[in-house]
PDB file of N, CA, C and O in Angstrom, chain B, residues numbered from 101:
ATOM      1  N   UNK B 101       3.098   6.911  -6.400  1.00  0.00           N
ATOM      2  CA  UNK B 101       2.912   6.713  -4.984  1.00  0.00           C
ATOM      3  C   UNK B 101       3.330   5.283  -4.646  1.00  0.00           C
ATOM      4  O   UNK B 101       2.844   4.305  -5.214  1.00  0.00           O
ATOM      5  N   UNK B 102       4.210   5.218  -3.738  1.00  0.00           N
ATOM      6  CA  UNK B 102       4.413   3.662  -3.038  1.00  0.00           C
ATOM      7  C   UNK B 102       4.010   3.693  -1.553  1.00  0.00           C
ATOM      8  O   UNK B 102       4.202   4.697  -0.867  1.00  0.00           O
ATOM      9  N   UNK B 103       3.483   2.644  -1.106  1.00  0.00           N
ATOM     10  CA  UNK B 103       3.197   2.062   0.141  1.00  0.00           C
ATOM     11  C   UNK B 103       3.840   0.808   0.462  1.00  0.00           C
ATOM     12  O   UNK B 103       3.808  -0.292  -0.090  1.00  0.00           O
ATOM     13  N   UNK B 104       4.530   1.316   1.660  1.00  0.00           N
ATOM     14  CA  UNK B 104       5.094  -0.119   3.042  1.00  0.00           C
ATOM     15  C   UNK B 104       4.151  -0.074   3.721  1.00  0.00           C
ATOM     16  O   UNK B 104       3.347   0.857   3.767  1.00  0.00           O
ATOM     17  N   UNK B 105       4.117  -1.223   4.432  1.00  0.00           N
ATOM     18  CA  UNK B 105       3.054  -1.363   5.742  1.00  0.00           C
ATOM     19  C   UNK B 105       3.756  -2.098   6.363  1.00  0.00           C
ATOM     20  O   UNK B 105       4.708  -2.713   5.884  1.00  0.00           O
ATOM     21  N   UNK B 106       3.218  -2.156   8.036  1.00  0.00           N
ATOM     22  CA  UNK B 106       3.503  -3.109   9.217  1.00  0.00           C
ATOM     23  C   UNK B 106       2.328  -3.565   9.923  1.00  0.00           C
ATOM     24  O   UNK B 106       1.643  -2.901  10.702  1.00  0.00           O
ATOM     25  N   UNK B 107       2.177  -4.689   9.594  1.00  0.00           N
ATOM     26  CA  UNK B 107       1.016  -5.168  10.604  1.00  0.00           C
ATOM     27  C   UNK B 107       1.436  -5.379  11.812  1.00  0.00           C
ATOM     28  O   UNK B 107       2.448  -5.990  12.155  1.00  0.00           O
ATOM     29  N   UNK B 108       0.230  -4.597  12.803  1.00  0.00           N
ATOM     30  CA  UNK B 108       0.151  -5.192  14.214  1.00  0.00           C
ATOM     31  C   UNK B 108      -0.063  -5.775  14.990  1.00  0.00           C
ATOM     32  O   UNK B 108       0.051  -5.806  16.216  1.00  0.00           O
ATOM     33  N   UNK B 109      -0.545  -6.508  13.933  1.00  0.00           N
ATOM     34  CA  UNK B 109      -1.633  -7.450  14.683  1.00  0.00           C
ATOM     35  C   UNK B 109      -1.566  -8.715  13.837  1.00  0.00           C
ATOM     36  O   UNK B 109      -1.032  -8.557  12.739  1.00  0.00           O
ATOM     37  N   UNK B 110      -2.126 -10.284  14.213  1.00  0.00           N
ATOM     38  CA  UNK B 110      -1.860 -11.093  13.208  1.00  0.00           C
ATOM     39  C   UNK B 110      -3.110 -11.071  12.378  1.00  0.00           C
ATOM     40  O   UNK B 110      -3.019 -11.370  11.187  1.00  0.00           O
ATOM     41  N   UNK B 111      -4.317 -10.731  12.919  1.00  0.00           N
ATOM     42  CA  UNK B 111      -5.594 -10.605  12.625  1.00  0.00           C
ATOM     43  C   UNK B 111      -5.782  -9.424  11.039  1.00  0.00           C
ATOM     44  O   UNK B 111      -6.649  -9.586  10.180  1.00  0.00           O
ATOM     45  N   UNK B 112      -4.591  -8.169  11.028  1.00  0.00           N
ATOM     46  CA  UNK B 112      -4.201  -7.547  10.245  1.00  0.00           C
ATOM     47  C   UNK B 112      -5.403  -6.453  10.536  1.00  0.00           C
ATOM     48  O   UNK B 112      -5.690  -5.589   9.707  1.00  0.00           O
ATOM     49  N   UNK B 113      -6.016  -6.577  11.700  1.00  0.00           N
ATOM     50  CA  UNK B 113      -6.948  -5.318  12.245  1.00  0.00           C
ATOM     51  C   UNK B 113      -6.447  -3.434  12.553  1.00  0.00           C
ATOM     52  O   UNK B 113      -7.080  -2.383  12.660  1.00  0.00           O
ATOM     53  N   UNK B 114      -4.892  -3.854  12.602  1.00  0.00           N
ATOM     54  CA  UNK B 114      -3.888  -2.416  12.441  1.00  0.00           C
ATOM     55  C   UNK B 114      -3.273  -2.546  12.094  1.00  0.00           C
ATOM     56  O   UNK B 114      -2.725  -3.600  12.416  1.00  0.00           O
ATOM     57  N   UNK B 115      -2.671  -1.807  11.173  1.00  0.00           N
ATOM     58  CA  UNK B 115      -1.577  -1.394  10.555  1.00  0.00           C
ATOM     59  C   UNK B 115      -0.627  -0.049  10.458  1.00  0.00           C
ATOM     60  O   UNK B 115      -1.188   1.044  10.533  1.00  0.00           O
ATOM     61  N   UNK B 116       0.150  -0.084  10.368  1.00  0.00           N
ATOM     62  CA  UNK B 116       1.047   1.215  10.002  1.00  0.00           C
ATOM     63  C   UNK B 116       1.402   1.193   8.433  1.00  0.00           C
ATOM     64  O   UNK B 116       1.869   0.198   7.880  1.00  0.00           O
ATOM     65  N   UNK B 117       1.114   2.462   7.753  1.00  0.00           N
ATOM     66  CA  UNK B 117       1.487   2.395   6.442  1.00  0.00           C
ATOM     67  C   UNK B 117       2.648   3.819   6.166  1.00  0.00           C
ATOM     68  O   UNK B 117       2.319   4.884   6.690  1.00  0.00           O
ATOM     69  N   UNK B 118       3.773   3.780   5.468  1.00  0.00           N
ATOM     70  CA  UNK B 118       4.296   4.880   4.877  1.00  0.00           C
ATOM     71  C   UNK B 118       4.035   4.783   3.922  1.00  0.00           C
ATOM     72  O   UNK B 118       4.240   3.699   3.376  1.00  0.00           O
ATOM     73  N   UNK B 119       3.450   5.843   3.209  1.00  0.00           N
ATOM     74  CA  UNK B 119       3.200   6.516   1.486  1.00  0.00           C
ATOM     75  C   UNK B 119       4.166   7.406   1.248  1.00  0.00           C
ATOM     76  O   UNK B 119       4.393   8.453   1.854  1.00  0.00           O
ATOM     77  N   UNK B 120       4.844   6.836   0.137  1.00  0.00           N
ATOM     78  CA  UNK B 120       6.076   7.990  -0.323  1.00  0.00           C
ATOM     79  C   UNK B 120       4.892   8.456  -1.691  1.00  0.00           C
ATOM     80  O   UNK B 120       4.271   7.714  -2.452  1.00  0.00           O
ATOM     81  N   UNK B 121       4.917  10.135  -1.588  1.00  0.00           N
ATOM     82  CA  UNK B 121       3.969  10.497  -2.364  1.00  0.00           C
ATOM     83  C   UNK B 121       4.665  10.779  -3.819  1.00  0.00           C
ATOM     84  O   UNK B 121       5.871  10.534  -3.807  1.00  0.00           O
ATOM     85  N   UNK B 122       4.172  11.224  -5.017  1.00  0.00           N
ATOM     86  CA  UNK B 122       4.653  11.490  -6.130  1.00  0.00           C
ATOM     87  C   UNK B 122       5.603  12.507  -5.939  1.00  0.00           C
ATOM     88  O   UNK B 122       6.727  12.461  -6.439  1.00  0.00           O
ATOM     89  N   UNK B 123       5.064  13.706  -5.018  1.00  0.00           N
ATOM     90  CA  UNK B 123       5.936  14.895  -4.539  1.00  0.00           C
ATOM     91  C   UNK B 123       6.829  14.805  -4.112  1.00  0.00           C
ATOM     92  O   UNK B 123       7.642  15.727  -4.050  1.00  0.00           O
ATOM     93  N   UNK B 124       7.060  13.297  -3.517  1.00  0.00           N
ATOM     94  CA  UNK B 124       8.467  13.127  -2.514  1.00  0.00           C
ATOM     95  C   UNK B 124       8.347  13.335  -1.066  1.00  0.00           C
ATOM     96  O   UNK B 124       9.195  13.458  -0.182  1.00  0.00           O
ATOM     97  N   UNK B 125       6.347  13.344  -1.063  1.00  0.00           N
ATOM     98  CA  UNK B 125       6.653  13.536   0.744  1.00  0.00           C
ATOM     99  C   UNK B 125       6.442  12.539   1.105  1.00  0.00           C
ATOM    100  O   UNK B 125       6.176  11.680   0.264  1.00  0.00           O
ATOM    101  N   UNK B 126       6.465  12.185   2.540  1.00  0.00           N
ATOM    102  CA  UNK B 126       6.227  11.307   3.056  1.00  0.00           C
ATOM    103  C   UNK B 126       4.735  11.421   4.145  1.00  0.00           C
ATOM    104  O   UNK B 126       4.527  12.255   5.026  1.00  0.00           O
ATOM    105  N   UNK B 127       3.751  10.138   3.653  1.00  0.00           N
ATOM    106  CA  UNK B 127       2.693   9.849   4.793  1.00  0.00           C
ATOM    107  C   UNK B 127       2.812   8.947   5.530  1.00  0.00           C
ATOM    108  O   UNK B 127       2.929   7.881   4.927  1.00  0.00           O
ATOM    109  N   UNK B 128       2.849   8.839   6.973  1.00  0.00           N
ATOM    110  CA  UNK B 128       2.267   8.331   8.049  1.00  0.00           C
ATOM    111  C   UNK B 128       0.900   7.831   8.261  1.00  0.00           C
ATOM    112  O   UNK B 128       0.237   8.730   8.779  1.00  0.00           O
ATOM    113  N   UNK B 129       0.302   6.913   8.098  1.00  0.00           N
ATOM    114  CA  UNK B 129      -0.949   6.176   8.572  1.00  0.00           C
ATOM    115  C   UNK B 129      -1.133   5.520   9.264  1.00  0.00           C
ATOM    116  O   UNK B 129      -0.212   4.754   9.547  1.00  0.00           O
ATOM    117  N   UNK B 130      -2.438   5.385   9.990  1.00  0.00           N
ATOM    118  CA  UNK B 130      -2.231   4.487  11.135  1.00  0.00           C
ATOM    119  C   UNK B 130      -3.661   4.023  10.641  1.00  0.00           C
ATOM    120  O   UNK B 130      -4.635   4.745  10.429  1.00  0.00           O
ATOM    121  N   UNK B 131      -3.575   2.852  10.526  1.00  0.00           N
ATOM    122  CA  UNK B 131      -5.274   2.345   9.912  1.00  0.00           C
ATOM    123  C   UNK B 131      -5.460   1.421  11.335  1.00  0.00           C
ATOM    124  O   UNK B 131      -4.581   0.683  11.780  1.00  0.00           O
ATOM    125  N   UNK B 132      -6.652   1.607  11.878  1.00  0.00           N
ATOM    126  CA  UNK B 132      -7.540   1.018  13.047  1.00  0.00           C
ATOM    127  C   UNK B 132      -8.401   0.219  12.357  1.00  0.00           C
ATOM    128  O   UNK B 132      -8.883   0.943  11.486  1.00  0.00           O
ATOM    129  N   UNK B 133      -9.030  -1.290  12.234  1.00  0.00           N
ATOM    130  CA  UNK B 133     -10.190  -1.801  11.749  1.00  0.00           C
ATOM    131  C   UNK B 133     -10.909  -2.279  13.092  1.00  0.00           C
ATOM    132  O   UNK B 133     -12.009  -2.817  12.962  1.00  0.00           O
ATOM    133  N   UNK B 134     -10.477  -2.155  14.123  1.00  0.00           N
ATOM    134  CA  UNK B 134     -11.185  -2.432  15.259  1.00  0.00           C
ATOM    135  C   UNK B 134     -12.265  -1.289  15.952  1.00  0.00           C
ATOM    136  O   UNK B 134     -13.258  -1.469  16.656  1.00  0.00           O
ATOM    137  N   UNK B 135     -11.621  -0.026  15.433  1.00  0.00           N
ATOM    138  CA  UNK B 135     -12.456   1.474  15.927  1.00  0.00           C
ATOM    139  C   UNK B 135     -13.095   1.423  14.918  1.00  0.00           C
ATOM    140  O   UNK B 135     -12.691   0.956  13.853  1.00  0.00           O
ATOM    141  N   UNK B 136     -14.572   2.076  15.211  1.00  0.00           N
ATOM    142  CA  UNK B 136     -15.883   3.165  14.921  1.00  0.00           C
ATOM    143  C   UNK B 136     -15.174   4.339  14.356  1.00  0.00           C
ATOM    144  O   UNK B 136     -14.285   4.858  15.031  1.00  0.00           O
ATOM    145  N   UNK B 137     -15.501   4.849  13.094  1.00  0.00           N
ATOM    146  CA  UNK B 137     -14.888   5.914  12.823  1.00  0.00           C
ATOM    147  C   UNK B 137     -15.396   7.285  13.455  1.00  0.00           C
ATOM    148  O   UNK B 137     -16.625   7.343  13.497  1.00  0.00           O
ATOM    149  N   UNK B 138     -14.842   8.216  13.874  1.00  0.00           N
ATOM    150  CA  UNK B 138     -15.046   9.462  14.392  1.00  0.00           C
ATOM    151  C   UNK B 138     -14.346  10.396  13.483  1.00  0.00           C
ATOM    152  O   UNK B 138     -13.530  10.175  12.588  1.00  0.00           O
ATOM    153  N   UNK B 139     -15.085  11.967  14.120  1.00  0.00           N
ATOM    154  CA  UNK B 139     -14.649  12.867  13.841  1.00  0.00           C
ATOM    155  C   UNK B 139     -12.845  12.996  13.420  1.00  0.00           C
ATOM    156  O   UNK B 139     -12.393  13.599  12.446  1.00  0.00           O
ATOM    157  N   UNK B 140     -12.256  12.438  14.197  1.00  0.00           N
ATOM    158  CA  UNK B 140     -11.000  12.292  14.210  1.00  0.00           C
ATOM    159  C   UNK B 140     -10.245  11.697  13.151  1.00  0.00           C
ATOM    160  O   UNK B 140      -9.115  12.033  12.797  1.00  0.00           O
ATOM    161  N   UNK B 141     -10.990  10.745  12.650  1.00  0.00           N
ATOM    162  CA  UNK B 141     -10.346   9.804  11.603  1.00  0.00           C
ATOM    163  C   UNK B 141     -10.949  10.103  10.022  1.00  0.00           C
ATOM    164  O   UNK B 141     -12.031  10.635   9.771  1.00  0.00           O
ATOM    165  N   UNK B 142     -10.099   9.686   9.185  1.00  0.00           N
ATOM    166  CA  UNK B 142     -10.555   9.446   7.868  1.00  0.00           C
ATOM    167  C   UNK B 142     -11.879   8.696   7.796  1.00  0.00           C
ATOM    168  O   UNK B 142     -11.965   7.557   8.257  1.00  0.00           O
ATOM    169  N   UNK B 143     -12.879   9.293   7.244  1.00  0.00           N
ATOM    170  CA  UNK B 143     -14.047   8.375   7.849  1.00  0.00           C
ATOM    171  C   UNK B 143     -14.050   7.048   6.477  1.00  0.00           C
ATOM    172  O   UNK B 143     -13.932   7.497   5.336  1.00  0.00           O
ATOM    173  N   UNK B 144     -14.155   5.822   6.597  1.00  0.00           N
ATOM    174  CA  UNK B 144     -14.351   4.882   5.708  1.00  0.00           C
ATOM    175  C   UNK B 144     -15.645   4.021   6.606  1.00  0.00           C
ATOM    176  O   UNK B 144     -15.835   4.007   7.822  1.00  0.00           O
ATOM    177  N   UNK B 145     -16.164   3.561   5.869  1.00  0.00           N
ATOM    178  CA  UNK B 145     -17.484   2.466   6.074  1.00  0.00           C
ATOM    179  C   UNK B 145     -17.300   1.860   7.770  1.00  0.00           C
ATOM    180  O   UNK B 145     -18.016   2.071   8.749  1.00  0.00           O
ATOM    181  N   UNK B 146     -15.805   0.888   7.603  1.00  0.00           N
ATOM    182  CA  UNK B 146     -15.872  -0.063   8.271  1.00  0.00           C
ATOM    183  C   UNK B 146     -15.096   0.311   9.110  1.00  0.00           C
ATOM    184  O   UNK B 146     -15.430  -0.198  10.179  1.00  0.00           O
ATOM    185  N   UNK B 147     -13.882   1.179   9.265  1.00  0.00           N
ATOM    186  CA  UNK B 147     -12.671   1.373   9.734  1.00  0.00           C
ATOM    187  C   UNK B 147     -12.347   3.073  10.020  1.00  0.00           C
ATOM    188  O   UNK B 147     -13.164   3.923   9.666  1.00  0.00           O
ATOM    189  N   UNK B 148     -11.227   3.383  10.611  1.00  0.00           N
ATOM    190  CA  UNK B 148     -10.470   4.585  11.199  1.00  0.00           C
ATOM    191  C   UNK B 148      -9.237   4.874  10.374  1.00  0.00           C
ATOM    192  O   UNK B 148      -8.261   4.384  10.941  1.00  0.00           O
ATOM    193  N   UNK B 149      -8.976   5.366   9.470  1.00  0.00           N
ATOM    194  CA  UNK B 149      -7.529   5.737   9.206  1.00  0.00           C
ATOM    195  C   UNK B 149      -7.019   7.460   9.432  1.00  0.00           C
ATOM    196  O   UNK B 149      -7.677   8.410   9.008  1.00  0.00           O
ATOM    197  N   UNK B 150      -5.962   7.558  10.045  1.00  0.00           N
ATOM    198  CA  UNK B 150      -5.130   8.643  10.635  1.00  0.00           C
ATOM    199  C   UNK B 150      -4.020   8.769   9.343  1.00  0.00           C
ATOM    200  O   UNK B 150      -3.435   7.856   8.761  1.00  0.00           O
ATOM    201  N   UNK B 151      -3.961  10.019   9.146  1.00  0.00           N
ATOM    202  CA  UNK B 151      -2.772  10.459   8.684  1.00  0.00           C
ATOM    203  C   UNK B 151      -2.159  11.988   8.944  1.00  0.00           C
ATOM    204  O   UNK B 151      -2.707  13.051   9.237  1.00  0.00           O
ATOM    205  N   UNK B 152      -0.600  11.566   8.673  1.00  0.00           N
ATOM    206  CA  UNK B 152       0.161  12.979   8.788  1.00  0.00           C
ATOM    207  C   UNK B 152       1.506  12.819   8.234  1.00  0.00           C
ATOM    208  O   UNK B 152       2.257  11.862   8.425  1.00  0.00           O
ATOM    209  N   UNK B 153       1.718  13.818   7.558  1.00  0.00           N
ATOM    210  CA  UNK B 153       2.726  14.281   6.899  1.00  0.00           C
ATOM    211  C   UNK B 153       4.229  13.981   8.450  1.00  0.00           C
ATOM    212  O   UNK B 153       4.179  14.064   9.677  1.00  0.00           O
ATOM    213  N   UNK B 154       5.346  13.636   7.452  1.00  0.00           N
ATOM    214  CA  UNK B 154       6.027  13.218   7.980  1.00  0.00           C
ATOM    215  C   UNK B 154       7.473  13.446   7.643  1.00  0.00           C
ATOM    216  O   UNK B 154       7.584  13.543   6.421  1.00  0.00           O
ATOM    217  N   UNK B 155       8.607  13.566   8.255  1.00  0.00           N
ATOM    218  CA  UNK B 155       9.851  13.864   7.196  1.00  0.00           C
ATOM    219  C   UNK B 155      10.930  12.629   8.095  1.00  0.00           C
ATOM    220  O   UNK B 155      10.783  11.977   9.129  1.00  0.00           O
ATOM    221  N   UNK B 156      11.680  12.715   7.389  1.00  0.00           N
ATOM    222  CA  UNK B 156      12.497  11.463   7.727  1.00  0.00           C
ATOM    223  C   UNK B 156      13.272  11.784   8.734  1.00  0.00           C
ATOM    224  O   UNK B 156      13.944  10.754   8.795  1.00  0.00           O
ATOM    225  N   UNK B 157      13.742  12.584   9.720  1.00  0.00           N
ATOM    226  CA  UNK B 157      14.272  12.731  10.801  1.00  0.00           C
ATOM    227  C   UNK B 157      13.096  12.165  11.793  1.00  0.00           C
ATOM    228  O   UNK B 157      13.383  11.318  12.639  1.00  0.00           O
ATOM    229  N   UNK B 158      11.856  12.629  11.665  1.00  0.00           N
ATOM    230  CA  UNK B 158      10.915  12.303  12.897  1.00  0.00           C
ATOM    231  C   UNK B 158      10.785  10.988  12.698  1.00  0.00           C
ATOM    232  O   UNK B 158      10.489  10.310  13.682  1.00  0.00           O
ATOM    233  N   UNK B 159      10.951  10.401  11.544  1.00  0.00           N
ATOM    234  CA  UNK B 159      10.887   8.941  11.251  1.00  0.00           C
ATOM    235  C   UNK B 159      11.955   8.071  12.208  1.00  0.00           C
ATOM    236  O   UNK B 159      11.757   6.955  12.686  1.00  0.00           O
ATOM    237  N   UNK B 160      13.084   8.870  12.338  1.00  0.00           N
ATOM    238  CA  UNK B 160      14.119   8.328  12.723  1.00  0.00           C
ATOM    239  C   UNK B 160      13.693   8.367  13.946  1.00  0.00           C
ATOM    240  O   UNK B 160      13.695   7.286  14.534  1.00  0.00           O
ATOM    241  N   UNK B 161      13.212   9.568  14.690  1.00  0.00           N
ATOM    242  CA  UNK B 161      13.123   9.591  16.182  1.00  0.00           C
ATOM    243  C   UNK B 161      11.760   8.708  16.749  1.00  0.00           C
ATOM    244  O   UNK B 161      11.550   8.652  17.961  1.00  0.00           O
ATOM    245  N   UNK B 162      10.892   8.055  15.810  1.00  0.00           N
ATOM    246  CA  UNK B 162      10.159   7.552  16.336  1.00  0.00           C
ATOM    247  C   UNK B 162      10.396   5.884  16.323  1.00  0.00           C
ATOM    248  O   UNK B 162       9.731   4.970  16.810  1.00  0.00           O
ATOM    249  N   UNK B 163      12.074   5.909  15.277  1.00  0.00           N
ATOM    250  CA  UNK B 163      12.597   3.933  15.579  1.00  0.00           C
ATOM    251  C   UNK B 163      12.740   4.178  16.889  1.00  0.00           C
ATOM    252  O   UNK B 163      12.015   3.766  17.794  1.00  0.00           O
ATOM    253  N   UNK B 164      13.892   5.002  16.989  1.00  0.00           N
ATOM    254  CA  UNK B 164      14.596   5.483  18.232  1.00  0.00           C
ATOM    255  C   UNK B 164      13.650   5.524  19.439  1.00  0.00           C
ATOM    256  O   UNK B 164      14.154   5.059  20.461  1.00  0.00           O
ATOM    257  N   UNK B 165      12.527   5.928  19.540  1.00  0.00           N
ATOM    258  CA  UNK B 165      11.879   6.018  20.122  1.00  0.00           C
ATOM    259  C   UNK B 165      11.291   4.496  20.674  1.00  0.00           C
ATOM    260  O   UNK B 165      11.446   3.904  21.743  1.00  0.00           O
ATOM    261  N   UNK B 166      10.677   4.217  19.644  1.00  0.00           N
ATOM    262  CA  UNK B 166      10.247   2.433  19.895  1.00  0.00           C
ATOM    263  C   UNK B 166      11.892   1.486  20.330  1.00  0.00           C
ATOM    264  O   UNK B 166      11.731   0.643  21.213  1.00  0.00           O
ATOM    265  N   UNK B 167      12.793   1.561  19.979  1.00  0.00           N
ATOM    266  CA  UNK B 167      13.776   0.484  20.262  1.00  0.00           C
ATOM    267  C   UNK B 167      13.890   1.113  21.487  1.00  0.00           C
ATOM    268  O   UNK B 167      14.119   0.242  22.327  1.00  0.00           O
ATOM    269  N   UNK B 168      13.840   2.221  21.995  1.00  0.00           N
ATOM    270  CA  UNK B 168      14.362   2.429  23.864  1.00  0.00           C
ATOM    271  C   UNK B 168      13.028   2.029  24.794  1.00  0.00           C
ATOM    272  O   UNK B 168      12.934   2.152  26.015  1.00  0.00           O
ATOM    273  N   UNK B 169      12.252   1.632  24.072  1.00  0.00           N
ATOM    274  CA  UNK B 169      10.901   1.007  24.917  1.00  0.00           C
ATOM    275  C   UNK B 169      10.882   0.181  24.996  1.00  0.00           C
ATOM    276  O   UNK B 169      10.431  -0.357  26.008  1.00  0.00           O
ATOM    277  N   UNK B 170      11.400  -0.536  23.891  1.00  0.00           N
ATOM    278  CA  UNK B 170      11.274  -2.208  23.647  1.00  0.00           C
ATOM    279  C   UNK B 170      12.683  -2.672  24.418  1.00  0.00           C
ATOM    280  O   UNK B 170      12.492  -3.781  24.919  1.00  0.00           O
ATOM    281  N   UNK B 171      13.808  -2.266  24.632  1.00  0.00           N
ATOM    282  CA  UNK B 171      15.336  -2.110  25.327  1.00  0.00           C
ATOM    283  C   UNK B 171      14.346  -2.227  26.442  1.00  0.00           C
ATOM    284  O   UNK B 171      14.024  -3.385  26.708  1.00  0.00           O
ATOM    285  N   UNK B 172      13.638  -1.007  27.352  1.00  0.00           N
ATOM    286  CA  UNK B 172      13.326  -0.878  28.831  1.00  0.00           C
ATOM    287  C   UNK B 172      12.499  -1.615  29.321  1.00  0.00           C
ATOM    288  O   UNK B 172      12.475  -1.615  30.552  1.00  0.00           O
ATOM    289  N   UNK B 173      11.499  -2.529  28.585  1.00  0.00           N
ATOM    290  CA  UNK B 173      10.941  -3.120  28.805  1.00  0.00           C
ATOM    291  C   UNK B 173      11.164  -4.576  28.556  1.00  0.00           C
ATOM    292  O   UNK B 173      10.092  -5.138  28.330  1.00  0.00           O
ATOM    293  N   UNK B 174      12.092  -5.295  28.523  1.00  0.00           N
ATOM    294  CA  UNK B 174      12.710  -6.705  28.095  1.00  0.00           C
ATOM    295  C   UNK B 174      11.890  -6.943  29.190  1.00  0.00           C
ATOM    296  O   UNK B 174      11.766  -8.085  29.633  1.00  0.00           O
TER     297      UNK B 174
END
């Protein structure tokens, strides 16, 4: 298993992580340390983590996605 991450913050309170799994898939995470964990999230002590399976086209459409936001919004 390997992990990238992107912090969002400088505080390092969110992050984005991809896990390339042993299988060859790919995970999506979104770790929150600022949220209360809920029903919704991976429950851990202190924090929220989200995950979902992912394949590398949606990967692509979600750069694509962020660079035409970040373009429209200069």
């Amino acid at each position: 298993m390997k992990k990238s991450y992107c912090k969002l913050d400088e505080a390092n309170k969110i992050t984005v992580e991809l896990i390339k799994t042993n299988s060859g898939k790919t995970i999506l995470s979104l770790v929150d340390k600022t949220s209360k964990p809920t029903q919704m999230c991976y429950n851990h002590a202190e924090f929220c983590q989200v995950f979902t399976e992912v394949d590398k086209y949606r990967l692509l459409q979600l750069a694509d996605f962020i660079y035409e936001y970040c373009e429209e919004n200069r």
